[in-house]
C-alpha positions as CSV (number, residue, x, y, z in Angstrom):
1,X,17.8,15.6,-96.9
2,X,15.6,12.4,-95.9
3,X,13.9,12.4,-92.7
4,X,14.7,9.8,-90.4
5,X,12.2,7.4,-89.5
6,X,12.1,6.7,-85.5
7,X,10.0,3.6,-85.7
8,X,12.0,1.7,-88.1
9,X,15.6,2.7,-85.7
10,X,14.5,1.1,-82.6
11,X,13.9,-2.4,-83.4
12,X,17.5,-2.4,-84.3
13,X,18.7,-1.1,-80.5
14,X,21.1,-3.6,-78.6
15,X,19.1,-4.1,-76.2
16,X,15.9,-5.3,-78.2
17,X,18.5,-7.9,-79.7
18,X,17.3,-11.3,-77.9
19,X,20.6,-12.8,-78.8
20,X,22.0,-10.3,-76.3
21,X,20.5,-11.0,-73.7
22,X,20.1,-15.0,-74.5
23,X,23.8,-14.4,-74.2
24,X,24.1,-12.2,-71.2
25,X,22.0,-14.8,-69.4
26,X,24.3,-17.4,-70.2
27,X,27.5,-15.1,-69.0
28,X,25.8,-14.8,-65.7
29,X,25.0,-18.5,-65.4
30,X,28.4,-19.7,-65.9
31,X,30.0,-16.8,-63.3
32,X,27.4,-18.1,-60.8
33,X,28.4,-21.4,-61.3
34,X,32.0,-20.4,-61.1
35,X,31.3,-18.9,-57.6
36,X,29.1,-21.8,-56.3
37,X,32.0,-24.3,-57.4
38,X,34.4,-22.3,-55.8
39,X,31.8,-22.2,-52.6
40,X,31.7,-25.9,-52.5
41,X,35.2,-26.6,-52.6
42,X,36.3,-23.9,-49.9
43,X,33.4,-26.1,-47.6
44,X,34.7,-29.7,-48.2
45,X,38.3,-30.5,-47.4
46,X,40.0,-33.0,-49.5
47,X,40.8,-36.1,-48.2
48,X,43.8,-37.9,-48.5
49,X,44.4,-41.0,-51.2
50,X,45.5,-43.8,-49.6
51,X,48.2,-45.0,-52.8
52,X,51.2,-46.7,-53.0
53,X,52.1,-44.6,-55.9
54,X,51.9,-41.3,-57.9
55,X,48.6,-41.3,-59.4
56,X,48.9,-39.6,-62.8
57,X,52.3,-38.2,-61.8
58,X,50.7,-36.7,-58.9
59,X,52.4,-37.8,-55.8
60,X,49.9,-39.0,-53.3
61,X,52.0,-37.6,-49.9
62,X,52.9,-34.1,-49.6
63,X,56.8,-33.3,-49.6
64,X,58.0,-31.7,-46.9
65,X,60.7,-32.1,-44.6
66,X,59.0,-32.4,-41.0
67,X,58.2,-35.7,-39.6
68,X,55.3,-36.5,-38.3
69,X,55.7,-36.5,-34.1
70,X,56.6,-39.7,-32.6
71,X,53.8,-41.6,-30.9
72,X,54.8,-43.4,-27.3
């Protein structure tokens, strides 16, 4: 029966694997940029477009069937 050697298994652990953590750094970058975009949006309000016409088949008013209040 050979004998295991100890020394020669742990080099080869997962989490002595740089590519691991090169890529568990990245993971972690992108989900905090995911959560600071979503920050950023839910702070600025969109404002309206002012055109005459759909802009890439995107109506520019919303669709709805109130009207606006009549001004004196």
């Amino acid at each position: 029966m050979p004998a295991t050697n100890t020394a020669q298994a742990a080099p080869s652990t997962w989490y002595r694997q740089p590519i691991v953590w090169l890529g568990a750094m990245l993971f972690l970058a992108s989900l905090a940029g995911c959560v600071w975009m979503i920050v950023l949006g839910a702070r600025h309000a969109d404002e309206p477009v002012d055109a005459p016409h759909a802009v890439f088949g995107v109506p520019s008013s919303s669709h709805n069937s109130h009207k606006p209040p009549a001004t004196p």
